[in-house]
Kinemage of the C-alpha trace (Angstrom):
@kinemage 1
@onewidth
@group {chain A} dominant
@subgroup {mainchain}
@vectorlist {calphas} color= white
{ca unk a 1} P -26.769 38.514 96.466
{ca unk a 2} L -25.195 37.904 93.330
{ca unk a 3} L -26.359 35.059 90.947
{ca unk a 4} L -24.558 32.145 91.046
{ca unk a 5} L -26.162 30.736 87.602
{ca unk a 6} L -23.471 29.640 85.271
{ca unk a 7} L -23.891 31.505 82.384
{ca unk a 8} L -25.472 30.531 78.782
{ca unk a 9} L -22.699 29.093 75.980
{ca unk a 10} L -23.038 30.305 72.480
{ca unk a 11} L -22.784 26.983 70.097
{ca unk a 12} L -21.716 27.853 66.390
{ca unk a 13} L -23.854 25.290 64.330
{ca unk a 14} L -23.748 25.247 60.348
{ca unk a 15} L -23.545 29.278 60.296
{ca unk a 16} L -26.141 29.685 63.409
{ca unk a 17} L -25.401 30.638 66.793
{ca unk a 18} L -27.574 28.593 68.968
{ca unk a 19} L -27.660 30.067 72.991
{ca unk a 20} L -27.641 27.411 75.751
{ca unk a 21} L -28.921 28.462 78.798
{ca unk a 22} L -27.825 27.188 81.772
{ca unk a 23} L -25.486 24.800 80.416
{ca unk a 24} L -24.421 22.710 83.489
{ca unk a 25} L -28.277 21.844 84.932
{ca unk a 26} L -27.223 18.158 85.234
{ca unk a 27} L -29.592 16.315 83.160
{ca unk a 28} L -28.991 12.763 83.911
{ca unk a 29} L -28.106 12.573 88.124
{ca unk a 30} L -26.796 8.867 87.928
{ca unk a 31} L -24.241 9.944 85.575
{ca unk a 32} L -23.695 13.878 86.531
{ca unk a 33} L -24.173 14.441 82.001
{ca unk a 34} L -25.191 18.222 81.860
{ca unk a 35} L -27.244 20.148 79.306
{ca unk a 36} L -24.272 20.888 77.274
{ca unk a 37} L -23.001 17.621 77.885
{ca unk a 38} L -26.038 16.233 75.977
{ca unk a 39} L -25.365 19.088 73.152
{ca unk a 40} L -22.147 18.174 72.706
{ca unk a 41} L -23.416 14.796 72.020
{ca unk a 42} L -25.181 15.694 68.951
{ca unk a 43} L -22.652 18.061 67.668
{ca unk a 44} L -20.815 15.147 67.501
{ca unk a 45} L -23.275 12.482 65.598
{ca unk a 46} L -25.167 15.829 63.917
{ca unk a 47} L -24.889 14.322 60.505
{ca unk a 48} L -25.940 11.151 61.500
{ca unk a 49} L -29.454 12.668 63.740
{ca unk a 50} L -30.008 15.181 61.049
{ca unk a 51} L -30.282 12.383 58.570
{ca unk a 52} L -32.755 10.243 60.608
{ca unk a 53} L -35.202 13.651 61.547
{ca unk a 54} L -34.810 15.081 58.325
{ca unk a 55} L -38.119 16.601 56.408
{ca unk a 56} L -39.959 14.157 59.119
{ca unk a 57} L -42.774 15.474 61.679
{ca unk a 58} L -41.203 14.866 65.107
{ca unk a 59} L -42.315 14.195 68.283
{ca unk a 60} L -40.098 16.346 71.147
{ca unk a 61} L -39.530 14.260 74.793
{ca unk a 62} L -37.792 16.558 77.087
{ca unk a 63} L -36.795 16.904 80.571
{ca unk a 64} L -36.837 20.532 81.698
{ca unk a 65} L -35.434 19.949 85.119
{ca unk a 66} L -33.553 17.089 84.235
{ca unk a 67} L -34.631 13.251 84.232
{ca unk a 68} L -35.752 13.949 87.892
{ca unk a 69} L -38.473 15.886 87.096
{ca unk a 70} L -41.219 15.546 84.876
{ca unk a 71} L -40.996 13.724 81.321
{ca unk a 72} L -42.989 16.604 78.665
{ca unk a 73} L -43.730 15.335 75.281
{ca unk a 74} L -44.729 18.199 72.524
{ca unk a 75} L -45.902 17.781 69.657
{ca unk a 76} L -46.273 21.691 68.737
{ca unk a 77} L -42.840 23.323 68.502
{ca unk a 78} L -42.095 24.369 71.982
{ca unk a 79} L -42.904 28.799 71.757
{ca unk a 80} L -40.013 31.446 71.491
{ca unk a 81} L -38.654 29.522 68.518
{ca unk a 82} L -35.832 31.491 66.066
{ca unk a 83} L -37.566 32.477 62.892
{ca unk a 84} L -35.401 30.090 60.916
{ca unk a 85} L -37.036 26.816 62.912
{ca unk a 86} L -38.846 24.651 60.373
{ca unk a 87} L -42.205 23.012 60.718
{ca unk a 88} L -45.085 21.001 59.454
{ca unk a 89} L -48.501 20.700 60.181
{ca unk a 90} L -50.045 17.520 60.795
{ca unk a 91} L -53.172 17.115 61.723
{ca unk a 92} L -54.945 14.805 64.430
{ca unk a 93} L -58.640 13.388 63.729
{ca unk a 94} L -58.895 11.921 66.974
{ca unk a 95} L -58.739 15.244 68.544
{ca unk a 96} L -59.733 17.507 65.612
{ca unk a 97} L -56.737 19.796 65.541
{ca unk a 98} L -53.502 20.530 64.255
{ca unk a 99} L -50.009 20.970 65.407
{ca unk a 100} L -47.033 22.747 63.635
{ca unk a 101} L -44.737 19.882 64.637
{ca unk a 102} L -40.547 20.390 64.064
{ca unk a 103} L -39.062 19.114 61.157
{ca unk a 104} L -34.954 18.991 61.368
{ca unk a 105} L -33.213 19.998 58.031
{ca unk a 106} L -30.306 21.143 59.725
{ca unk a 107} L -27.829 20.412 63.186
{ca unk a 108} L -29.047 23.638 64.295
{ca unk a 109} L -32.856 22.663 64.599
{ca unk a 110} L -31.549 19.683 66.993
{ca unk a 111} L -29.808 21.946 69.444
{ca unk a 112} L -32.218 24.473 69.418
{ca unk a 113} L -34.232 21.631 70.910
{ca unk a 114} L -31.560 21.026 73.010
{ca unk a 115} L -31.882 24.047 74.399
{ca unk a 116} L -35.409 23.677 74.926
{ca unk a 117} L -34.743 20.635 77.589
{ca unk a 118} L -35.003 18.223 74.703
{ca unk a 119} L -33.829 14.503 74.977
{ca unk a 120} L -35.548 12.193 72.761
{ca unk a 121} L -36.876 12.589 69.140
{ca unk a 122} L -39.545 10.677 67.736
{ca unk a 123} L -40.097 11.352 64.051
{ca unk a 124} L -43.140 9.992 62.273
{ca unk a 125} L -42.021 7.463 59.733
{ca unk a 126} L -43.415 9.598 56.698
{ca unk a 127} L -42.059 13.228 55.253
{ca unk a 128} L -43.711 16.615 55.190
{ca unk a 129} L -43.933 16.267 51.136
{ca unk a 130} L -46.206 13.675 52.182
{ca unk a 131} L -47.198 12.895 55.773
{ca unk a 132} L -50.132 10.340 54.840
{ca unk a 133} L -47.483 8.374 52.638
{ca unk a 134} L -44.826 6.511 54.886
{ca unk a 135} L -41.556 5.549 53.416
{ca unk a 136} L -40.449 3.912 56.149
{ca unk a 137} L -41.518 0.079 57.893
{ca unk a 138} L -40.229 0.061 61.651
{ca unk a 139} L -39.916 -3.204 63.237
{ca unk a 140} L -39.752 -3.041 66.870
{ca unk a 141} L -38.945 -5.513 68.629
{ca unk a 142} L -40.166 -5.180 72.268
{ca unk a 143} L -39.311 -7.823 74.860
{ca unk a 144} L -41.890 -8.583 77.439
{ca unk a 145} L -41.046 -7.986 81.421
{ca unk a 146} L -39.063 -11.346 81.850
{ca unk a 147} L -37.737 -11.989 78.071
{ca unk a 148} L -33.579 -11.845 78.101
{ca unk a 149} L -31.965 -9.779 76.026
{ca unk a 150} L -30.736 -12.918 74.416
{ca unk a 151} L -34.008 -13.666 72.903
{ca unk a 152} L -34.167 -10.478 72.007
{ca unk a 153} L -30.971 -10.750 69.595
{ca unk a 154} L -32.032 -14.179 68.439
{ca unk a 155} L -35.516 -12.607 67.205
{ca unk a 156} L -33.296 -9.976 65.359
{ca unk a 157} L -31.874 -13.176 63.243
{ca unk a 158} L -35.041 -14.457 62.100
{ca unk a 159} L -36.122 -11.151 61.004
{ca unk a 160} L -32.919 -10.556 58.886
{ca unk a 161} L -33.163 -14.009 57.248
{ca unk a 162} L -37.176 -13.186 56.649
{ca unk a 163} L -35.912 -9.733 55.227
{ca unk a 164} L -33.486 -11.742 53.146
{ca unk a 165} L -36.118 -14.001 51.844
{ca unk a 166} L -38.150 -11.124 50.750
{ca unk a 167} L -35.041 -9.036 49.419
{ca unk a 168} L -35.471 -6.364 51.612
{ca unk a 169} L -32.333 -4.643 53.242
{ca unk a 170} L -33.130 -4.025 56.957
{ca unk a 171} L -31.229 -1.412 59.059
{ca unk a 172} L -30.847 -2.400 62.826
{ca unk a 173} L -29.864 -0.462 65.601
{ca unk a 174} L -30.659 -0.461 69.965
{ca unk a 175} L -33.699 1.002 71.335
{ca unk a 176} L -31.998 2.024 73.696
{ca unk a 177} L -33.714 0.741 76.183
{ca unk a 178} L -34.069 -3.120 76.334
{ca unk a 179} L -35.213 -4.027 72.786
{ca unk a 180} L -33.873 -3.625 69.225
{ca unk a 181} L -35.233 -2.230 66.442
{ca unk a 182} L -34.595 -2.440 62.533
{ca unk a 183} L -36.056 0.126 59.457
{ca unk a 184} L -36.283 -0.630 56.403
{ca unk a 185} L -37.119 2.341 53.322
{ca unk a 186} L -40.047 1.530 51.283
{ca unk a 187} L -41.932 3.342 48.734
{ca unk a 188} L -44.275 5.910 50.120
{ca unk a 189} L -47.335 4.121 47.397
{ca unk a 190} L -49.138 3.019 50.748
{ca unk a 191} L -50.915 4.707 53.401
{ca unk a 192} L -50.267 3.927 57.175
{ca unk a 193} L -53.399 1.252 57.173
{ca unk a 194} L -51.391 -0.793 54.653
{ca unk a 195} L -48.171 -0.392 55.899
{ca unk a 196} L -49.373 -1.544 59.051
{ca unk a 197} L -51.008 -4.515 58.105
{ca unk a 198} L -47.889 -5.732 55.693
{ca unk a 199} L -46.296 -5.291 59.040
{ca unk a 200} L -48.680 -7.478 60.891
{ca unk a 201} L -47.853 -9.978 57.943
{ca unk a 202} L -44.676 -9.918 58.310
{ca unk a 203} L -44.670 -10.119 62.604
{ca unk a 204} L -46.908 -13.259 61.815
{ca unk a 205} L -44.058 -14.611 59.356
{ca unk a 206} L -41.373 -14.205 61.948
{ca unk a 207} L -43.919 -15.619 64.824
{ca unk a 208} L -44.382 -19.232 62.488
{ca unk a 209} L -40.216 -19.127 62.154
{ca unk a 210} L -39.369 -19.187 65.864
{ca unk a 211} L -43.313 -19.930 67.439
{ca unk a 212} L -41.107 -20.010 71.282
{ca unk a 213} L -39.594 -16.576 70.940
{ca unk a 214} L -42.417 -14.670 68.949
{ca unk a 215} L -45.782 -13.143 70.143
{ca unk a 216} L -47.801 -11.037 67.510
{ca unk a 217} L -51.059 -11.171 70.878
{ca unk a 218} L -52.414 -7.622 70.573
{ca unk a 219} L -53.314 -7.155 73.944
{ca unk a 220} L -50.856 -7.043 77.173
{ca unk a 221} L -52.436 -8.673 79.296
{ca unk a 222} L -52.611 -12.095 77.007
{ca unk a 223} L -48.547 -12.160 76.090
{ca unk a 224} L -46.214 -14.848 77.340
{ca unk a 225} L -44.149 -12.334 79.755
{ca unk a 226} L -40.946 -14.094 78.505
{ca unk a 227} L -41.462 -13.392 75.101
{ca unk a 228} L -40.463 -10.528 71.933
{ca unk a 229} L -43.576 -8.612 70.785
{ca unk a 230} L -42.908 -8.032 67.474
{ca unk a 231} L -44.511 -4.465 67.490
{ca unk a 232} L -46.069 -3.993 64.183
{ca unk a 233} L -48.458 -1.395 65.510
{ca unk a 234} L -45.546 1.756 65.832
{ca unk a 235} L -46.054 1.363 61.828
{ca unk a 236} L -49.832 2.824 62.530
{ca unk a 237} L -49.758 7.005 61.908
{ca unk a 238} L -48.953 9.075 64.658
{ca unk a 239} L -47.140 5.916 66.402
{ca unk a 240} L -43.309 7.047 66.995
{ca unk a 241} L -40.430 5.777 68.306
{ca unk a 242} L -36.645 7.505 69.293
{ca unk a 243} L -34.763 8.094 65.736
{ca unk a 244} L -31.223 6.578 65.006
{ca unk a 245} L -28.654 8.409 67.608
{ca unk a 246} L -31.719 9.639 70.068
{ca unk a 247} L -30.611 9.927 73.547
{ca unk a 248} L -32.887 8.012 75.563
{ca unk a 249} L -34.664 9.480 78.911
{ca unk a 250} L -32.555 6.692 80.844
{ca unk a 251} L -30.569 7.077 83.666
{ca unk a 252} L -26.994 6.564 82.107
{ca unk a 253} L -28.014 8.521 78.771
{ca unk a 254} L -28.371 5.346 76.553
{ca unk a 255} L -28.329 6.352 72.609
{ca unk a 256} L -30.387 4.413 70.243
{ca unk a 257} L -27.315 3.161 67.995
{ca unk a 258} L -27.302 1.880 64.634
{ca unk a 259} L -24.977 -1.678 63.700
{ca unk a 260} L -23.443 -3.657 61.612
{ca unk a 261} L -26.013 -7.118 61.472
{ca unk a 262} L -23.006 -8.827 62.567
{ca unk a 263} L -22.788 -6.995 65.916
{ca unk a 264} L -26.108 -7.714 66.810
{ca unk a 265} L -25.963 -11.000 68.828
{ca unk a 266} L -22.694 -9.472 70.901
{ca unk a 267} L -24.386 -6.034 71.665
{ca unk a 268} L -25.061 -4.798 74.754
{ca unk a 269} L -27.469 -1.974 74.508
{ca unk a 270} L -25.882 -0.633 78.063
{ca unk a 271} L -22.787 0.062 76.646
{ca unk a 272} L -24.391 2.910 73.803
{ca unk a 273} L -24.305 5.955 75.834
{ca unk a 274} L -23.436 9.614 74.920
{ca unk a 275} L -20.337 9.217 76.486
{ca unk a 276} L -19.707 6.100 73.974
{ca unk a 277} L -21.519 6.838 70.674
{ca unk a 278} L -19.762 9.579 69.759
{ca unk a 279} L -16.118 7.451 69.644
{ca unk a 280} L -18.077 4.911 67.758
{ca unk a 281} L -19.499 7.714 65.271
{ca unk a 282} L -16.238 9.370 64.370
{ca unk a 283} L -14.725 5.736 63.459
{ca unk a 284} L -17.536 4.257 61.853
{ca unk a 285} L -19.570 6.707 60.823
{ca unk a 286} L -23.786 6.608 59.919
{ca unk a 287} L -23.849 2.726 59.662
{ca unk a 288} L -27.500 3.749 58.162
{ca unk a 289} L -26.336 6.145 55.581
{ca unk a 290} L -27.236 3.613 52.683
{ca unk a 291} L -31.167 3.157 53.527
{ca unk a 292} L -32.425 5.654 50.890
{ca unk a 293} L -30.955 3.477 48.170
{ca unk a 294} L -32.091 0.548 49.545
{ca unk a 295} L -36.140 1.064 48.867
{ca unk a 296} L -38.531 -2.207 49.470
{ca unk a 297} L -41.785 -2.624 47.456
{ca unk a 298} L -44.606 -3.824 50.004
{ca unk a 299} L -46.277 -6.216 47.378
{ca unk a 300} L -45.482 -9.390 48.635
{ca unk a 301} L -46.007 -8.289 52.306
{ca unk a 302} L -49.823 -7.445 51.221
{ca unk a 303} L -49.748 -10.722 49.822
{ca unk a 304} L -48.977 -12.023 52.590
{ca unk a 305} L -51.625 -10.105 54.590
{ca unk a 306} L -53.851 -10.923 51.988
{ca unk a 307} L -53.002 -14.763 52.175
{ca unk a 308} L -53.389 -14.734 56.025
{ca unk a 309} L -56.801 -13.009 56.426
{ca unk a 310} L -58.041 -15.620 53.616
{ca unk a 311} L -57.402 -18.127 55.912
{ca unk a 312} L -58.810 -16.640 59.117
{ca unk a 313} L -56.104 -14.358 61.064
{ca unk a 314} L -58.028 -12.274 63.098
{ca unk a 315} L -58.283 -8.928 62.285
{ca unk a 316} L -56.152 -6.293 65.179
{ca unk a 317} L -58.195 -3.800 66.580
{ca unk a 318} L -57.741 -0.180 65.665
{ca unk a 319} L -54.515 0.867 66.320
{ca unk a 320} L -55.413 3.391 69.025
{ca unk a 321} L -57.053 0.773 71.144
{ca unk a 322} L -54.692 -0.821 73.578
């Protein structure tokens, strides 16, 4: 009987030729979105992913038989990869080994991954010059089960006037699931310990601002369920989250999207989907092309941690106990 597999696509990316194999497995059912459907999503924002993965270990989520199978996360590049694949090795004290992890430089390296069954990328927020150095603060801001969306957006205003206060210029964008979050570049002088705790110090400032949206409670269980956890903890190393223009394992293909700080309160994360980001791309472009020349000094956030812990905050537990 003869096959009846569609056959593989050749994709010309920056002067590669990238092979997609079986380009019409539907990846996301709700929608009917294909494997090439998803590829031709990130040809189409490549400058824009490139620029948030780039020279940055990265976590790989993928969905080899579509989001109806299995989620896989790998942290190793995924074997068979071309010879011109880039990596870095990072290594992982809790379980005493290493992993040659990707790091994107170029479109290519995403579709490769593509290929591969990838969906989501999760970069570390430090670079392979330097992985122990992060020069990047990620503010997540994770509802609770039964917090609105609306809270949500009104937490994002407090933290852009704290970021104000402080100088800092923060770059927002969806989850892409239910929360938002915003980045902001800082000098890599700090390792992910300090980071961390000026980002505990600055989840604390935001909690004293609005005290009946804001919960900085480590552990689940003890959180107001209506509330925003202002996740300072993703700052801790090895702690990821989806880049800038990630596809999210969600039924409808939701897209982690950057804005404007004056679209934030009439967002709705539902409507940034592969089938809608890449409009938005091509007429606005990488809303977070500036964050490189926008680099924060964590001084007064230490200050801050300092400040707090003089006057008895308690101390989080280590970041890998939840």
């Amino acid at each position: 009987m003869a096959s009846t597999r569609t056959p593989a696509v050749e994709l010309e990316v920056g002067g590669r030729t990238v092979r997609l194999s079986s380009p019409d497995r539907v990846m996301f059912p709700a929608t009917g979105a294909t494997k090439l459907d998803l590829a031709r999503y990130y040809l189409a924002v490549g400058d824009g992913i490139v620029a948030a993965l780039r020279e940055r270990p990265c976590m790989l989520h993928g969905f080899p038989d579509g989001l109806a199978g299995e989620k896989v996360h790998q942290k190793r590049l995924p074997a068979g990869a071309p010879p011109w694949m880039e990596t870095v090795e990072v290594f992982f004290p809790r379980y005493r080994r290493t992993a040659d992890e990707l790091c994107v430089t170029e479109l290519a390296h995403v579709l490769w991954a593509v290929q591969m069954s990838t969906v989501e990328f999760h970069p570390w927020n430090s670079r392979r010059a330097d992985t122990e150095s992060p020069d990047e603060w990620r503010i997540d801001l994770d509802p609770m089960p039964d917090c609105p969306f609306d809270r949500v957006q009104r937490v994002a205003g407090v933290v852009h006037e704290v970021l104000d206060d402080l100088g800092a210029v923060g770059w927002p964008k969806t989850s892409g699931g239910n929360g938002l979050h915003v980045y902001v570049r800082v000098r890599p002088d700090h390792g992910f310990a300090d980071v961390r705790r000026a980002a505990l110090a600055f989840a604390r400032e935001v909690e004293r601002r609005a005290p009946d949206d804001v919960t900085t409670t480590w552990w689940r269980k003890d959180r107001d369920p209506a509330l925003v956890f202002v996740d300072y903890n993703q700052n801790a190393r090895d702690h990821t989250i989806a880049s800038a223009y990630s596809v999210r394992g969600t039924p409808t293909a939701t897209v982690s999207t950057p804005l404007r700080w004056d679209e934030v309160d009439d967002v709705d994360p539902r409507d940034c989907t592969i089938a809608t980001v890449p409009a938005r791309y091509a007429a606005l472009g990488d809303l977070h092309a500036g964050r490189d020349d926008a680099v924060f000094d964590l001084a007064p956030l230490l200050a801050w941690a300092e400040r707090d812990e003089a006057a008895g905050a308690p101390e989080p537990p280590a970041p890998d106990v939840a």
